[in-house]
C-alpha positions in Angstrom: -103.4 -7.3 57.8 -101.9 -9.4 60.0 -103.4 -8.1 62.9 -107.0 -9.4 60.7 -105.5 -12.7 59.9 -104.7 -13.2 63.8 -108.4 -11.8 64.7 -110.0 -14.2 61.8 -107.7 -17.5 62.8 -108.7 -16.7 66.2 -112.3 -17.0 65.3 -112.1 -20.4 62.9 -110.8 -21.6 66.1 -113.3 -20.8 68.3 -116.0 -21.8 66.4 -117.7 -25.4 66.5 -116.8 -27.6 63.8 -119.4 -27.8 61.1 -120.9 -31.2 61.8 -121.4 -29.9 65.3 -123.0 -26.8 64.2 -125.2 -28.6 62.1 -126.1 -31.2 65.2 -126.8 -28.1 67.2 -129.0 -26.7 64.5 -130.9 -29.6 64.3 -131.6 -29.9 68.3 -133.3 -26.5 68.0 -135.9 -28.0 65.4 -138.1 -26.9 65.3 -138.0 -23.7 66.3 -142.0 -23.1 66.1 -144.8 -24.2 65.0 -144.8 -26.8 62.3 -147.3 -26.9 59.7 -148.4 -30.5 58.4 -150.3 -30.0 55.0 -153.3 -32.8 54.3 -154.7 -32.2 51.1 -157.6 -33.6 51.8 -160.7 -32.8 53.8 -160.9 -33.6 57.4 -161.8 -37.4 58.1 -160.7 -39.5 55.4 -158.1 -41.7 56.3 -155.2 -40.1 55.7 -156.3 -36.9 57.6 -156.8 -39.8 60.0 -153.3 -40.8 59.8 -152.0 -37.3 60.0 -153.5 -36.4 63.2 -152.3 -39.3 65.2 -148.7 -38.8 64.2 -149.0 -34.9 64.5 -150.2 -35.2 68.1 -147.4 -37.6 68.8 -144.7 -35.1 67.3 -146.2 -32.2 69.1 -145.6 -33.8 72.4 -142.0 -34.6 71.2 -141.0 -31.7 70.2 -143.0 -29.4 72.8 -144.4 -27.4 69.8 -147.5 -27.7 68.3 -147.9 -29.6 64.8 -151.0 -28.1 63.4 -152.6 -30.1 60.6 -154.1 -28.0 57.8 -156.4 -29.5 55.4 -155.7 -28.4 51.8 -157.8 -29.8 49.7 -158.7 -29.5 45.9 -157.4 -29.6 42.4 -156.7 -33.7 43.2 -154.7 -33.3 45.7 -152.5 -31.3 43.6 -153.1 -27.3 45.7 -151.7 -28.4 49.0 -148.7 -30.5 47.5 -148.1 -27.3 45.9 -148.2 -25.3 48.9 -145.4 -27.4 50.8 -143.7 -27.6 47.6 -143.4 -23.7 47.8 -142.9 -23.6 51.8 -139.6 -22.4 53.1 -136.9 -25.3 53.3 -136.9 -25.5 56.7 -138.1 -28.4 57.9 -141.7 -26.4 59.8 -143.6 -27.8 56.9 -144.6 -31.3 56.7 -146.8 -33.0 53.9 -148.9 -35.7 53.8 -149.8 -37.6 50.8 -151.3 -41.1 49.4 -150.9 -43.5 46.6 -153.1 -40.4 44.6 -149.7 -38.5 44.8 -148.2 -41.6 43.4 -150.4 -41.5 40.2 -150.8 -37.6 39.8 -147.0 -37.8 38.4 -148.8 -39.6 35.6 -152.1 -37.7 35.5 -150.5 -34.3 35.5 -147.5 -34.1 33.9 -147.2 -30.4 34.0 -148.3 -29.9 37.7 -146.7 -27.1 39.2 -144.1 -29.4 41.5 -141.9 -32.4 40.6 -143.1 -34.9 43.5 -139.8 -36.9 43.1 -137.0 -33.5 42.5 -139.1 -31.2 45.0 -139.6 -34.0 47.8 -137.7 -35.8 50.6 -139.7 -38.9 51.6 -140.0 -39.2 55.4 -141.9 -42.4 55.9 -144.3 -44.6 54.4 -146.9 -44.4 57.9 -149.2 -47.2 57.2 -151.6 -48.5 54.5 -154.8 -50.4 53.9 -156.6 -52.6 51.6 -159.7 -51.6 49.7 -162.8 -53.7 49.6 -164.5 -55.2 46.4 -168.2 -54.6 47.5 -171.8 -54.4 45.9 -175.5 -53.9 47.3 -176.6 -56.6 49.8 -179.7 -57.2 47.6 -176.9 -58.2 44.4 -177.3 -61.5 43.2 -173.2 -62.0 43.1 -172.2 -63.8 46.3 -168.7 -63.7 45.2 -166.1 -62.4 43.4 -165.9 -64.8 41.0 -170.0 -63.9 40.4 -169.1 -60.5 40.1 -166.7 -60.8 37.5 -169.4 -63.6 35.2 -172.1 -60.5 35.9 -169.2 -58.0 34.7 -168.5 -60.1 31.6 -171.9 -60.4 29.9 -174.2 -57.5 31.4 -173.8 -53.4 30.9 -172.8 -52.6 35.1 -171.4 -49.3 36.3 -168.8 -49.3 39.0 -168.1 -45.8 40.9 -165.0 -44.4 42.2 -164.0 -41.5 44.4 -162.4 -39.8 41.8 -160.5 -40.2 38.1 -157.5 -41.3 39.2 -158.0 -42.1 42.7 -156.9 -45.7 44.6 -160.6 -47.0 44.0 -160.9 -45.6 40.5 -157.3 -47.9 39.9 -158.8 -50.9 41.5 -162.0 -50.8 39.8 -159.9 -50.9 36.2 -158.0 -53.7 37.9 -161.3 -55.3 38.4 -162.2 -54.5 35.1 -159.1 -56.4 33.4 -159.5 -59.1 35.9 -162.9 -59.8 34.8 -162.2 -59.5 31.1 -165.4 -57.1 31.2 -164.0 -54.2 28.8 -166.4 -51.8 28.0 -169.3 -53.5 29.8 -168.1 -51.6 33.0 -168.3 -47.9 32.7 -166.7 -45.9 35.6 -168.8 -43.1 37.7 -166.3 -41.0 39.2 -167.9 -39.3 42.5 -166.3 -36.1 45.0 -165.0 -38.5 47.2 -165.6 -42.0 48.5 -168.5 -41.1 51.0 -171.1 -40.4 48.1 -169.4 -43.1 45.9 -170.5 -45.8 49.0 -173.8 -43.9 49.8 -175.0 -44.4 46.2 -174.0 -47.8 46.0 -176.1 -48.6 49.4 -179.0 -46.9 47.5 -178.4 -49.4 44.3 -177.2 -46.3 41.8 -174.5 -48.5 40.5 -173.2 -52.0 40.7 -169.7 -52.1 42.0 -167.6 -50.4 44.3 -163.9 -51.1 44.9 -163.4 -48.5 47.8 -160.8 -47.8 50.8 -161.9 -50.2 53.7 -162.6 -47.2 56.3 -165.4 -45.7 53.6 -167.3 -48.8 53.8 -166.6 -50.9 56.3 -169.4 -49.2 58.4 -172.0 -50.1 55.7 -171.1 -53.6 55.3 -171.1 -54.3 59.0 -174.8 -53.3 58.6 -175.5 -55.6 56.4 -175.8 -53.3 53.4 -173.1 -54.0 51.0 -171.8 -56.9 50.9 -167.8 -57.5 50.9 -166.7 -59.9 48.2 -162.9 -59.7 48.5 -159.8 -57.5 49.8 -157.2 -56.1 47.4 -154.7 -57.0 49.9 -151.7 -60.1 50.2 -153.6 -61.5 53.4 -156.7 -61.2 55.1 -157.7 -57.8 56.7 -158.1 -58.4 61.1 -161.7 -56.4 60.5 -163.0 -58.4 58.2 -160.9 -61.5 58.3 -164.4 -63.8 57.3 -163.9 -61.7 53.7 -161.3 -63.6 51.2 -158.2 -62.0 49.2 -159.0 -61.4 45.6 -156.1 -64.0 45.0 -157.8 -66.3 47.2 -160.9 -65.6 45.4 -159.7 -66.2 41.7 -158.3 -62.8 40.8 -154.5 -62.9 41.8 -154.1 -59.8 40.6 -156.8 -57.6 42.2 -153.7 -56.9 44.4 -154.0 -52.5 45.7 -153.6 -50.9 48.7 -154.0 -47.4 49.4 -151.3 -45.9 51.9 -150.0 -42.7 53.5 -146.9 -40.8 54.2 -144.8 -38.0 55.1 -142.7 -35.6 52.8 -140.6 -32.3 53.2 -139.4 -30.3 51.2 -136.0 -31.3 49.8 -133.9 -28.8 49.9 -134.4 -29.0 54.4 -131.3 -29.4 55.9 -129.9 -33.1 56.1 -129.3 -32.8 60.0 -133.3 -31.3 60.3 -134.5 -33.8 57.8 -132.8 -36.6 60.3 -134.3 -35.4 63.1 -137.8 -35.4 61.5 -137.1 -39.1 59.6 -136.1 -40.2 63.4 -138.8 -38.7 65.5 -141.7 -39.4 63.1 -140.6 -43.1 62.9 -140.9 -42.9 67.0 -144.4 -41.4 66.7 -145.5 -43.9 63.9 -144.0 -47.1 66.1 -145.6 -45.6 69.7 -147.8 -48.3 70.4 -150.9 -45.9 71.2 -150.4 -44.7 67.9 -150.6 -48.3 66.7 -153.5 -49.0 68.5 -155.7 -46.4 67.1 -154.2 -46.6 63.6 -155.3 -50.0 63.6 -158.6 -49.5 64.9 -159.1 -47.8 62.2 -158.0 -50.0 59.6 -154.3 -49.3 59.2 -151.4 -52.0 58.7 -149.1 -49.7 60.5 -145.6 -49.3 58.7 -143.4 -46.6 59.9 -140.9 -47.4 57.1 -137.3 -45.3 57.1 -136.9 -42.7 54.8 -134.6 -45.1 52.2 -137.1 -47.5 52.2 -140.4 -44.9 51.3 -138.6 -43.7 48.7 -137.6 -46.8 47.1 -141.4 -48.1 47.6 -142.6 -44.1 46.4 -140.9 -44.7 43.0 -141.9 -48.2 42.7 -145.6 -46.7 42.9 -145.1 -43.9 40.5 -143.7 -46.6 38.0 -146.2 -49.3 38.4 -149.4 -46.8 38.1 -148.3 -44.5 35.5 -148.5 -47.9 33.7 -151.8 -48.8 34.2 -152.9 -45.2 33.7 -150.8 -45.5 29.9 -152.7 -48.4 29.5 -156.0 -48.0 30.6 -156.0 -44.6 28.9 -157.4 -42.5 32.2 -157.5 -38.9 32.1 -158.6 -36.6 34.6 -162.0 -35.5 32.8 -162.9 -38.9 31.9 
């Protein structure tokens, strides 16, 4: 026995203190290939968003960051999946404002967004774009929301529940218009914008990136952003505060999560190296180019801002009564 205690002594001793150990565990990270989860199609903007960072990391870390589109079920499948992935740290997951409101859309999903999630960063965000046909007679907001008052006008979406489907009922309360605006949700913001070019409905609060393209060719026509300040790529289009509706006020954004149960010395790592990648001024450049305000907010501050989200939607989604067949 006390030969044992000697041989066991001898081998606290020798071993590193815990807070090293832990150090050392996170220098390995990773230790291969990391998965990233977009649970979305390729393209959209926070696939986008996604790649760019992912890239950055993988030159980082010297292992590849493979981005793996997951999409379906409102965004719901691949959130699951990281939910489910091994608490490691190799699984990464990207997600939107959507997320945001799916705590109050789907109250029984399979994962608990706040209890199953560490927040990594906040990446970047972007206003959406109050728009209608080029041949509408509105020529402003304030035009748009006299039309939506006192005639029958449909207004799509890209999605029940989705950021545009949120600003359209912002639109909708801002105008006063009630009823008088009925909502066409569409499978995704590409159709929701093509169908608006060929005059199928009226209105069309969507993400700046879907239409920005359209209303540079002088198809739509921009009335207002749903941001605080003027957007760089369209900076001739007003605010909906500066336009009469102070509070028109959305943006969609994007972010990183992990599991929650990773490691705290792997999760540091990840917080530190993706707010690197997020702040490289390449990855600026190009997230800008494409419409992003980038953010690279610390992990303390995206999950202050994820729970201020969750709160302020699931009250408009209480109040507005939305569902996810409506």
């Amino acid at each position: 026995m006390k030969r044992r205690t000697l041989l066991a002594l001898a081998a606290v001793a020798g071993a590193p203190p815990l807070r090293q150990a832990a150090a050392q565990g996170a220098d390995g990270f990773p230790e291969r290939p990391v998965r990233y989860i977009v649970p979305f199609p390729p393209a959209g903007i926070t696939d986008m968003m996604a790649r760019l960072v992912a890239q950055k990391l993988s030159e980082g870390w010297g292992r590849p960051v493979l981005v793996e589109n997951r999409p379906g079920g409102n965004a719901l499948i691949g959130a699951d999946a990281a939910a489910k992935s091994p608490p490691d740290g190799h699984t990464l997951l990207a997600i939107t404002l959507t997320h945001a409101v799916n705590v109050s859309l789907f109250p029984s999903a399979p994962y608990d967004l706040r209890r199953d999630f560490a927040a990594i960063s906040i990446l970047g965000s972007l206003p959406l774009v109050v728009c209608v046909n080029a041949a509408s007679p509105a020529r402003t907001l304030g035009e748009l929301m006299e039309m939506a008052r006192t005639r029958p006008m449909n207004g799509g979406s890209s999605g029940n529940g989705s950021p545009p489907h949120l600003g359209l009922e912002l639109f909708r309360r801002a105008a006063g218009a009630g009823p008088t605006l009925q909502h066409v949700p569409y499978r995704g913001g590409a159709p929701s914008v093509t169908d608006l070019v060929a005059g199928n409905i009226d209105i069309l609060v969507s993400n700046l990136p879907e239409c920005i393209g359209q209303v540079r060719a002088g198809r739509l026509r921009a009335l207002a952003v749903t941001s605080e300040q003027r957007h760089k790529l369209l900076p001739e289009v007003p605010t909906a505060r500066e336009a009469g509706a102070p509070n028109l006020v959305i943006t969609n954004w994007t972010g990183m999560l992990t599991n929650a149960a990773v490691p705290r010395p792997i999760l540091a790592k990840i917080e530190r190296d993706t707010l690197a990648a997020a702040r490289d001024p390449e990855v600026v450049r190009r997230g800008e180019e494409a419409g992003f305000d980038m953010l690279g907010w610390d992990a303390a501050r995206s999950r202050a801002f994820l729970e201020e989200e969750v709160e302020r939607w699931g009250r408009l989604v209480a109040e507005a009564g939305i569902k996810v067949d409506q």
